[in-house]
C-alpha positions in Angstrom: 17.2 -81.2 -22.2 19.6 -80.4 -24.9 21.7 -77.9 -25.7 19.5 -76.4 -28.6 16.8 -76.3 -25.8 18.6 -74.3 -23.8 20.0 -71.8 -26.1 16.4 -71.8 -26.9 15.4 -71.0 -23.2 18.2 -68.6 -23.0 17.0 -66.6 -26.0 13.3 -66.5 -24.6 14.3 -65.2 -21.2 17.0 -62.6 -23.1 14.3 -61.4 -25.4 11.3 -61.0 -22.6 14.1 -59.3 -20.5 14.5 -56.8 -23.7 10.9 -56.4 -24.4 10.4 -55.7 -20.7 13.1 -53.5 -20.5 11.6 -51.4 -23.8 8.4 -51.1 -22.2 10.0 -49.8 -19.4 11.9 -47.1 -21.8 9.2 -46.3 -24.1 6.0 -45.9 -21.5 6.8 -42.7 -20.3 6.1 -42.7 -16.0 3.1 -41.2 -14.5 3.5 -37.5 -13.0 3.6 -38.0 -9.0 2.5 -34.3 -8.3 5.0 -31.9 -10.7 4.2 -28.3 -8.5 5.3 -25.2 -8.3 7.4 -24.2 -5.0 4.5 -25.1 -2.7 5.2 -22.2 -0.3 4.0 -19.3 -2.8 1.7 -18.2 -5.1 2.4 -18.0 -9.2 0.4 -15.3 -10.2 0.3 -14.6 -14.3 -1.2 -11.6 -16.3 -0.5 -9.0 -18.9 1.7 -5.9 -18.0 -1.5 -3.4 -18.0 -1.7 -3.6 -14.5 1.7 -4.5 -13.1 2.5 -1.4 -11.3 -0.5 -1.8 -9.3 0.3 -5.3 -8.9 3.6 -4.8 -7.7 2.7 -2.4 -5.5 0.0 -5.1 -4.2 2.1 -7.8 -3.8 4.6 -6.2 -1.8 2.2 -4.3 1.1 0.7 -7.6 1.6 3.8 -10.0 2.2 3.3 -9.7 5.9 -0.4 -10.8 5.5 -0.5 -14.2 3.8 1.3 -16.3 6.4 4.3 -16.7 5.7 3.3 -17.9 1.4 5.0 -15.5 -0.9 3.2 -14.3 -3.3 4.6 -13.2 -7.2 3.4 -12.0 -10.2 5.0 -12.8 -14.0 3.9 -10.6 -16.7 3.3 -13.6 -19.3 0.6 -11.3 -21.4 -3.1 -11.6 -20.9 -4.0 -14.5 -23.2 -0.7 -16.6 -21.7 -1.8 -16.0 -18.5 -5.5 -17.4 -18.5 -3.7 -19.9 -20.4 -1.6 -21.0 -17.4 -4.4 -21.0 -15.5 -7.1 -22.9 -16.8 -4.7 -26.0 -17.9 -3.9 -28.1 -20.2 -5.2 -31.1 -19.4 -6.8 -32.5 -15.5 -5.4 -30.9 -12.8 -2.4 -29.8 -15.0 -1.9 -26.2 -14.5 0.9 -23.5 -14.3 -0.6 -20.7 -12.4 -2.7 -20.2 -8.8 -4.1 -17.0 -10.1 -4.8 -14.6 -13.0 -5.0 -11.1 -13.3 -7.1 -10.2 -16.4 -8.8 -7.5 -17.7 -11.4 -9.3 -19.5 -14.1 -12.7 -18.5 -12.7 -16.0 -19.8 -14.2 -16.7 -22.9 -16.3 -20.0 -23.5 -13.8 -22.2 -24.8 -11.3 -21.0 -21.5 -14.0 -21.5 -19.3 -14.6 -25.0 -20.8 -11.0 -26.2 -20.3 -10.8 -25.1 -17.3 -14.2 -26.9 -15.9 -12.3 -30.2 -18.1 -9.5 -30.4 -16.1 -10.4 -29.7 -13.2 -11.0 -26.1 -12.2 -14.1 -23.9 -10.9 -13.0 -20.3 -11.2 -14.3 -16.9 -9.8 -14.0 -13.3 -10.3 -13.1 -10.6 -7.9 -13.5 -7.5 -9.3 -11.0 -5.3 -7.7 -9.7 -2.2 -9.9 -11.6 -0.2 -12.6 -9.0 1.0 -15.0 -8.8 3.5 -18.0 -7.7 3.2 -21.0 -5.6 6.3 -22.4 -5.0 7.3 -25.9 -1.3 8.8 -25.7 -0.7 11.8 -27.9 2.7 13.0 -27.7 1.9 16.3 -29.9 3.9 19.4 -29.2 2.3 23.1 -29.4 2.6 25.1 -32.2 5.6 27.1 -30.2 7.8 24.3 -29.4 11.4 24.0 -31.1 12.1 20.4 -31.6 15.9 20.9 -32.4 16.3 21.2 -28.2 15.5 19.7 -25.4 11.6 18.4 -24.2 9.6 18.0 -21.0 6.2 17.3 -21.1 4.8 20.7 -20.5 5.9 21.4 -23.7 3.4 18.8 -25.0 -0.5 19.9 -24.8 -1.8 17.7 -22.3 -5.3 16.4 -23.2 -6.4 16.7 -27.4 -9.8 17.0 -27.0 -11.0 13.7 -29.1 -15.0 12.8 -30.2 -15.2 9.2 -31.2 -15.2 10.4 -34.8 -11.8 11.9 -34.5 -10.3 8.8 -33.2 -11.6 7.5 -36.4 -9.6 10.2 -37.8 -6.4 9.7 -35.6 -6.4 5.7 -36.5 -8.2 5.9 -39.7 -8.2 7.1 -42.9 -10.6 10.4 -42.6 -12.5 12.0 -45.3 -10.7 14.6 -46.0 -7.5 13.0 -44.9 -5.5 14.5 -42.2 -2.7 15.7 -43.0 -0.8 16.8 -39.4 -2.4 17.5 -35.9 -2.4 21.4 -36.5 -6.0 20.4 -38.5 -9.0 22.1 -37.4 -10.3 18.8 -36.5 -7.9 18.6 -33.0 -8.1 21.2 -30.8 -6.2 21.3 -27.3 -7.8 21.6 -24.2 -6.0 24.3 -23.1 -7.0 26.3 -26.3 -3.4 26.5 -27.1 -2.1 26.3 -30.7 -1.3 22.4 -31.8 2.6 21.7 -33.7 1.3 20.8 -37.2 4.0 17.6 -37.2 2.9 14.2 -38.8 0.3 12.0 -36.9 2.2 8.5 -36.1 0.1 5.5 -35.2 1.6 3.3 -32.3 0.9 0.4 -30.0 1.8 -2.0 -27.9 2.4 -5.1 -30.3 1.1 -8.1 -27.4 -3.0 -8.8 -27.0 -4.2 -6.1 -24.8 -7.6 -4.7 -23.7 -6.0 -1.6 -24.5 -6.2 -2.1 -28.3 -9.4 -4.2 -28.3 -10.7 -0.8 -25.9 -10.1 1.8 -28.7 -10.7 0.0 -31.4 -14.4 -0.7 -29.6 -14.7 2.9 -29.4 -14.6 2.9 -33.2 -16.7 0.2 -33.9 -19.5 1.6 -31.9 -19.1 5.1 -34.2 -20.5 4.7 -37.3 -18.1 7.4 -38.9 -15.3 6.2 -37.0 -15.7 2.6 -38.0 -15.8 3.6 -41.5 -12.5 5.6 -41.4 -10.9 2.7 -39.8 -12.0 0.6 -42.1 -10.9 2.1 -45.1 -7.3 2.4 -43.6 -7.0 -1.6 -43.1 -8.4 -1.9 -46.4 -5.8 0.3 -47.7 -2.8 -0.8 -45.9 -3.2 -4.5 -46.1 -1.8 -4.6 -49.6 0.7 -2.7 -48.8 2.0 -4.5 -45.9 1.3 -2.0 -43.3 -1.8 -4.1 -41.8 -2.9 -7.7 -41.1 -6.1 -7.4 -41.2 -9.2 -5.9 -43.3 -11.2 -6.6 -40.4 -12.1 -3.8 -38.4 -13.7 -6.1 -35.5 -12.3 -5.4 -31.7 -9.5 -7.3 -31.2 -6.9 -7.4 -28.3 -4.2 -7.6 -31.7 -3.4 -4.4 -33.0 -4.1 -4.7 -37.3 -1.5 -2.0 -38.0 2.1 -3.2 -38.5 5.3 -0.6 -38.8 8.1 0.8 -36.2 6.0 1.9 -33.7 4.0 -1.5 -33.2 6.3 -2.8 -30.2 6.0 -6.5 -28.9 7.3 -7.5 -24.9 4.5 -5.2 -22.9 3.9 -1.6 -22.0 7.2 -0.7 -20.8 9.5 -1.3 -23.8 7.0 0.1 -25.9 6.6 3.5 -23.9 11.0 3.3 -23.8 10.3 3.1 -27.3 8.8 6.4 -27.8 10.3 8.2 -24.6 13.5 6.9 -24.3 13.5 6.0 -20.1 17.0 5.8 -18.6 16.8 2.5 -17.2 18.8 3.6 -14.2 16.7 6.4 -12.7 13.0 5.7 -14.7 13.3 9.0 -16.1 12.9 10.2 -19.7 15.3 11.6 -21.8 15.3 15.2 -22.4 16.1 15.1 -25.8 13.6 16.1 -28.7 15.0 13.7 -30.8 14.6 10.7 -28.8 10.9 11.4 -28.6 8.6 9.9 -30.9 6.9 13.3 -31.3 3.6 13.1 -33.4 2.4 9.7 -31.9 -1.1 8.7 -30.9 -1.4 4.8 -29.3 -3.4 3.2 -27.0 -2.2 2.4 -23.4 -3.0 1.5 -20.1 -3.4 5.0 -18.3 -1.7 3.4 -15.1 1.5 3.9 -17.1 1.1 7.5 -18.1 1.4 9.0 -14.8 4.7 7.5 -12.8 4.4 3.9 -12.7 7.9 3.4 -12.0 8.3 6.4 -9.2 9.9 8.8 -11.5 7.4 11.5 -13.0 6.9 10.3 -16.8 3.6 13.0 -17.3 2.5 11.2 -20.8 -0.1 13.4 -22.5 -3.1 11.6 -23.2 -6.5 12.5 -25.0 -9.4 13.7 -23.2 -12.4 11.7 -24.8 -15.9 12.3 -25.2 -18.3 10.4 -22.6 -21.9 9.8 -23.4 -23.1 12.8 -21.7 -21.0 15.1 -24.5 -18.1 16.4 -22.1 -14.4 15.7 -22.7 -13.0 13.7 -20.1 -9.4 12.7 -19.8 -8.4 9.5 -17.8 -8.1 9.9 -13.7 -8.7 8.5 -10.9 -12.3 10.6 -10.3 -13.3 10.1 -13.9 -12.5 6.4 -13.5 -14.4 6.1 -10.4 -17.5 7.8 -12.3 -17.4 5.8 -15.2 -17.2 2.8 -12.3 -20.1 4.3 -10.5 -22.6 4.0 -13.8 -21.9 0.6 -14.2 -23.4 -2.6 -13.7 -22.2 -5.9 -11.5 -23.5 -9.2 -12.5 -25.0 -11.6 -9.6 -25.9 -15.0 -11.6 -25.4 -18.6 -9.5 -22.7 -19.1 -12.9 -19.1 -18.6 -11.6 -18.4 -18.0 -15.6 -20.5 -14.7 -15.4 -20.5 -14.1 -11.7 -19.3 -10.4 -10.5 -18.5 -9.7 -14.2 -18.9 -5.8 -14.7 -20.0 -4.0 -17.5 -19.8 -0.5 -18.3 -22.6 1.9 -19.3 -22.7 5.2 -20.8 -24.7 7.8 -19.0 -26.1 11.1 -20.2 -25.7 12.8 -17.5 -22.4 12.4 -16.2 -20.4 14.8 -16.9 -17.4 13.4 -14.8 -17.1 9.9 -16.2 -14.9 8.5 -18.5 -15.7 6.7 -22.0 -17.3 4.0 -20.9 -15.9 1.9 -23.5 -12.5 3.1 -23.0 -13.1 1.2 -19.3 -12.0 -1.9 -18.3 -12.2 -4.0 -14.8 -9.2 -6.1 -14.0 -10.2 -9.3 -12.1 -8.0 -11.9 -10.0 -9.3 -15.1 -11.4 -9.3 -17.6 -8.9 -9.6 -21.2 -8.2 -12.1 -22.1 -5.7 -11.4 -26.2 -6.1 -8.1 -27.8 -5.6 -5.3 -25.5 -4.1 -3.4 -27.2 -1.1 -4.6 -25.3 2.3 -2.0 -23.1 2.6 -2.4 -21.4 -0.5 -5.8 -21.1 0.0 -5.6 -19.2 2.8 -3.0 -17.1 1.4 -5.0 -16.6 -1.8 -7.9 -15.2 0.4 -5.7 -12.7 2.9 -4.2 -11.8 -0.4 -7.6 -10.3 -1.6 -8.6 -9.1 1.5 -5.6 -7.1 1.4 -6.8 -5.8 -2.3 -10.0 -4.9 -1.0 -9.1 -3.5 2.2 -8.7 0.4 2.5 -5.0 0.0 1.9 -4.9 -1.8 -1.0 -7.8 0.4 -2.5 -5.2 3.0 -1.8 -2.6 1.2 -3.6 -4.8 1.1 -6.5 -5.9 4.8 -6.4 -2.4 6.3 -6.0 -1.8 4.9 -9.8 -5.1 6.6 -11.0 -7.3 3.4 -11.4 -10.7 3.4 -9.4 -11.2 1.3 -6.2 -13.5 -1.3 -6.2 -17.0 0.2 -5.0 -19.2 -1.1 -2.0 -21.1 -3.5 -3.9 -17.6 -5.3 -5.5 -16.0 -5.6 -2.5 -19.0 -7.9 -0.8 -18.7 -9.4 -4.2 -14.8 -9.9 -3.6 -14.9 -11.0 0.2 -17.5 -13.9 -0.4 -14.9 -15.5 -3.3 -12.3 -15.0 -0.2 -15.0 -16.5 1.6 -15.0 -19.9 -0.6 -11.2 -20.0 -0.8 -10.9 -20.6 3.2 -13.7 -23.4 2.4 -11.1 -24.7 -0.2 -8.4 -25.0 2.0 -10.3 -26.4 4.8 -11.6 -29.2 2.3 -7.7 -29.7 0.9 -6.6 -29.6 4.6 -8.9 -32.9 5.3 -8.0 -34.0 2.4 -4.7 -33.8 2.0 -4.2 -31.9 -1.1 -1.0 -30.7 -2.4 -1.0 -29.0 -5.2 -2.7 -28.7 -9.1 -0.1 -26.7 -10.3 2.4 -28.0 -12.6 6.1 -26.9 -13.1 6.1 -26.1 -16.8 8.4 -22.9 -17.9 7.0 -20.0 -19.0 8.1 -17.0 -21.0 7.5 -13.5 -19.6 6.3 -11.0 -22.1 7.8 -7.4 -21.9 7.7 -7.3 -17.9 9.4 -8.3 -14.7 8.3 -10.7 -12.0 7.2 -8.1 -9.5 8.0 -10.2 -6.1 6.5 -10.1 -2.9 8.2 -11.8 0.4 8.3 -11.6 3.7 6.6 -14.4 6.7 3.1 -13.3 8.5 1.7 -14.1 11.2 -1.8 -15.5 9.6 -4.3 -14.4 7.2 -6.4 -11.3 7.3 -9.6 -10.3 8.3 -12.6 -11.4 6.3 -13.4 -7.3 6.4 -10.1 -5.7 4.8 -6.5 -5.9 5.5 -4.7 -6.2 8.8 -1.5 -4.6 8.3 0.8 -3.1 5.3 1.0 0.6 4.8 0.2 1.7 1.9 3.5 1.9 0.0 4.6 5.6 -1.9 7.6 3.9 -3.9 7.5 2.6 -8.1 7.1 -1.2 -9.1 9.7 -2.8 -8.9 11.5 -5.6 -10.6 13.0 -9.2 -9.7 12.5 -12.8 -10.4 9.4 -14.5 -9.2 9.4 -17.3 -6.9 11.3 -20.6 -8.4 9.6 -23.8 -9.5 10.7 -26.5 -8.1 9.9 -29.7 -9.9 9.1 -32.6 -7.4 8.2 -34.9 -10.4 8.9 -39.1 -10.6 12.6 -39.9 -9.9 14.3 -41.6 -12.7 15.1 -43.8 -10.3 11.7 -46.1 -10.5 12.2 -47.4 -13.9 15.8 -48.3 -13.5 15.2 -50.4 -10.1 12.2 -51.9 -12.0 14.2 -53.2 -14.8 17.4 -54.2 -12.2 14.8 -56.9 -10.0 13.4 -57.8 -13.5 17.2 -58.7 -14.8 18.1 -60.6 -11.3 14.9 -62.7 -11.8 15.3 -63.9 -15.2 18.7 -64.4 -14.3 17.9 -66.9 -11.3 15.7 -68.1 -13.2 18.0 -69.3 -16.4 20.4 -70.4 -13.8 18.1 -72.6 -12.0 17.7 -74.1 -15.3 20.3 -74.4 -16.3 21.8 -76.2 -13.6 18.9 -78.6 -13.5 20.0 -79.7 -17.0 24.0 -80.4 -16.2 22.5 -82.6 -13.3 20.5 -85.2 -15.5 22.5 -88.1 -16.3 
C-alpha cells in the first residue's frame, strides 16, 4: 500500500470518527425518566382557592405516608396545563385544583399523552362582587375600618350591568337611586371604580355570566366594551364569558388575588392586616373575587364588603357559607361512564330558595386527578389526600373559609376516584412505575407554594380522614417541594464517542503497521 493509500485511509477513518462524533452532538439523548422529587406531590392551580388549600395541605401531612404534599399557585389555565402534558407521559403536575371541567381540546391532550383524569368535587365556592363603598357619613380625610363601609349593596343582575356597564341613564356615583344598602343606610356618593384581578379566573368569567344571562345587563356591558375599546380602556368588544377580564386601567391587577386585594387595601405584609388609612383604600371600587378572600384568608380579620345579589327566587343573598351550601343543595351532579364529564356539577337557579346564592355566581373547585400512571406511592398518597378533603375535618377546613362542603352525594362521588387511585398504585407497584411527571420549571402567578410536610404512618380510611385537627390558623406561605431532575447523564454520549475514538484508532494502527511490514 502506498503512502497516498494510507493518508487516504487515515482521512476515511478521521472523517467517520467526526461524522460519528456529530451525530453524537447533534441527536439530542432520549429522557431516562426526568421526575419531580419522587417522594411528594406537585399540586398546581389558580390562587381562588389557596387558602383552603393551604389549610388542606397542612392538616393532612401526617396522613399520606410519609409523601409531602404542595401546592403552587401557577393560575388556573397554567395549571391544567401542567397537568395534562405536553407530549406522552410528559407532565409537570400530579394534580389540579380547578374551578372549571377541562375543556375538549385539554381533555384531548391529556388522553394523547397518556393520561385518564377524574373529578372529585370537593368545595362549592362563591363568587363575591367587592364593593368598597363608604356611607354617606363617612369622612375620608381619616382613618377607615370596614364598618365604616356598608356591608352588602343590594345588587339585581341589572345593576351589575350598571356597576360594570354603561347604564341608561349613566351612573354617575353610588349615592344613585339605583344602589341601595342592605342596612337601609345612606350610600357615599364617591365615583364607581371598576377592578379585577388581571390573571384568568372563574371569578371574572362568573360575573360576567351573570350579565350575559340578563338581557339588560348584557346590553349595558356591551355598550361599555364597545365604548372603551377605542379608547384603550378595553380589549375586547365581545361581551362573551371569559375567565380574562376585557377592561384594562389601574385597578386591573395581574399575579393572583392577593396582590390585587393589597392593591386596593393596602395589607401590611407583616401582620396581614389592612391599613387604616382612607387614603390607601381604593374607596369606590366594585370587582369580582373569590369570596374565600373576603373574610380572613390570611388569619387577620380583612371584613371586605361584598354585594348581596339576587337569587332566582327574588331575595338578596350575599356570599356565606349557608348561602353557599343552598345554592350547592339545588344543584345537579353528573354520573356518565365519561371521566371527561363524570361528577361535573352544575348549578341551578331555584324559585323557591330563598337562602341560596346566585347560582351563576357559584363555582365547584375539583382536584383533577390521574387515575393511570403515578408510581405507587403517590397513589396512595393522592387517595389519603382526598380522603382527608372529604373527611369531616377537611369539610371543616373548607367551611371555616365560608365555602360549602361537599354534600353526601359528592363525597361517594369523591371516595370511588380515591377508590381507583389505590388500583393505580397497585398496578404501578407490579409494574414498577416511577413516575410521568417531568421536571420542567414553572412560574407561580401572584401566590406562594402553600407546603405541607410531615411523615405518616399510612393512608387513610376509604370513609374520611384518620387524623389532623382541623387547623384555626391563616395560609401560609413557603416554597413547594423541589424538583429534582434525574434526567440522562451527560456522561453517555462522551463514553460513546471515547470507545468509538480508541477503535478507529486500533484500527488505523493495525494498518498501518501492516503496511511498514511489506517489503
Amino acid at each position: 500500500m502506498n503512502r497516498r493509500a494510507i493518508g487516504s485511509l487515515s482521512c476515511t477513518a478521521v472523517a467517520l470518527v467526526v461524522v460519528a462524533a456529530a451525530g453524537v452532538v447533534a441527536v439530542p439523548p432520549t429522557p431516562s425518566g426526568a421526575s419531580t422529587d419522587p417522594t411528594a406531590l406537585a399540586g398546581e392551580g389558580s390562587t381562588f382557592l389557596q387558602p383552603v388549600l393551604t389549610r388542606l395541605l397542612n392538616n393532612s401531612a401526617t396522613n399520606l405516608g410519609g409523601v409531602t404534599n404542595g401546592f403552587v399557585a401557577t393560575g388556573l389555565d397554567p395549571g391544567i396545563a401542567d397537568l395534562v402534558g405536553t407530549a406522552p407521559n410528559s407532565f409537570n403536575a400530579d394534580f389540579a385544583v380547578s374551578e372549571r371541567p377541562l375543556t375538549a381540546t385539554e381533555a384531548g391532550m391529556a388522553k394523547s399523552n397518556g393520561r385518564t383524569l377524574a373529578y372529585v368535587p370537593f368545595a362549592a365556592a362563591s363568587v363575591a362582587i367587592g364593593t368598597l363603598v363608604p356611607y354617606a357619613s363617612f369622612n375620608e380625610g381619616g382613618t377607615i375600618a370596614s364598618t365604616d363601609l356598608c356591608p352588602h349593596i343590594n345588587l339585581s343582575a341589572t345593576a351589575v350591568g350598571d356597576v360594570f356597564g354603561l347604564a341608561t341613564p349613566p351612573v354617575n356615583g353610588w349615592d344613585d337611586s339605583r344602589f341601595a344598602c342592605s342596612d337601609g343606610k345612606a350610600l357615599h356618593g364617591g365615583s364607581l371604580l371598576q377592578g379585577a384581578n388581571a390573571d384568568p379566573t372563574m371569578a371574572n368569567f362568573a360575573v360576567m355570566s351573570l350579565m350575559d344571562n340578563d338581557p339588560t345587563a348584557k346590553g349595558y356591558f356591551q355598550a361599555n366594551l364597545t365604548q372603551d375599546v377605542p379608547l384603550g380602556l378595553a380589549t375586547t368588544t365581545d361581551p362573551t364569558p371569559s375567565e380574562h377580564w376585557p377592561y384594562t386601567g389601574q385597578y386591573l391587577i395581574a399575579g393572583g388575588d392577593q396582590p390585587f386585594i393589597n392593591k386596593l387595601l393596602k395589607i401590611n405584609a407583616t401582620t396581614n392586616v389592612p391599613s387604616t388609612a382612607a387614603s390607601d383604600w381604593v374607596l369606590g371600587a366594585a370587582f369580582p373575587i373569590s369570596s374565600i378572600w373576603t373574610g380572613s384568608p390570611l388569619g387577620s380579620p380583612w371584613n371586605i364588603p361584598t354585594a348581596a345579589v339576587q337569587n332566582g327566587q327574588g331575595s338578596f343573598v350575599p356570599p356565606s357559607t349557608a348561602s353557599a351550601a343552598a345554592a350547592e343543595g339545588d344543584a345537579t351532579l353528573a354520573k356518565t361512564s365519561d371521566p371527561t364529564t363524570n361528577n361535573l356539577v352544575t348549578f341551578n337557579s331555584s324559585k323557591t330558595d330563598a337562602a341560596a346564592y346566585n347560582n351563576f355566581l357559584m363555582v365547584e373547585d375539583y382536584l383533577v386527578v390521574p387515575t393511570n400512571g403515578l408510581p405507587a406511592n403517590k397513589a396512595t398518597a393522592l387517595a389519603s389526600f382526598i380522603r382527608y378533603v372529604l373527611g369531616p375535618n377537611g369539610q371543616r377546613d373548607i367551611s371555616s373559609f365560608g365555602a360549602a362542603p361537599a354534600t353526601s352525594a359528592m363525597v361517594t362521588a369523591g371516595l370511588t376516584v380515591a377508590g381507583a387511585l389505590d388500583a393505580e398504585a397497585a398496578q404501578s407497584a407490579a409494574t414498577g412505575t416511577t413516575s410521568t411527571t417531568t421536571a420542567t420549571s414553572t412560574s407561580t402567578t401572584g401566590g406562594s407554594t402553600a407546603p405541607a410536610s410531615g411523615a405518616g404512618s399510612g393512608a387513610a380510611s376509604a370513609t374520611g380522614d384518620t387524623g389532623g385537627a382541623a387547623g384555626t390558623g391563616g395560609a401560609g406561605s413557603g416554597s413547594g417541594p423541589g424538583l429534582a431532575f434525574t434526567g440522562t447523564s451527560a456522561l453517555g454520549p462522551l463514553v460513546g464517542l471515547g470507545a468509538l475514538l480508541v477503535v478507529a484508532g486500533a484500527v488505523i494502527r493495525r494498518r498501518l503497521r501492516r503496511h511498514w511490514a511489506e517489503p
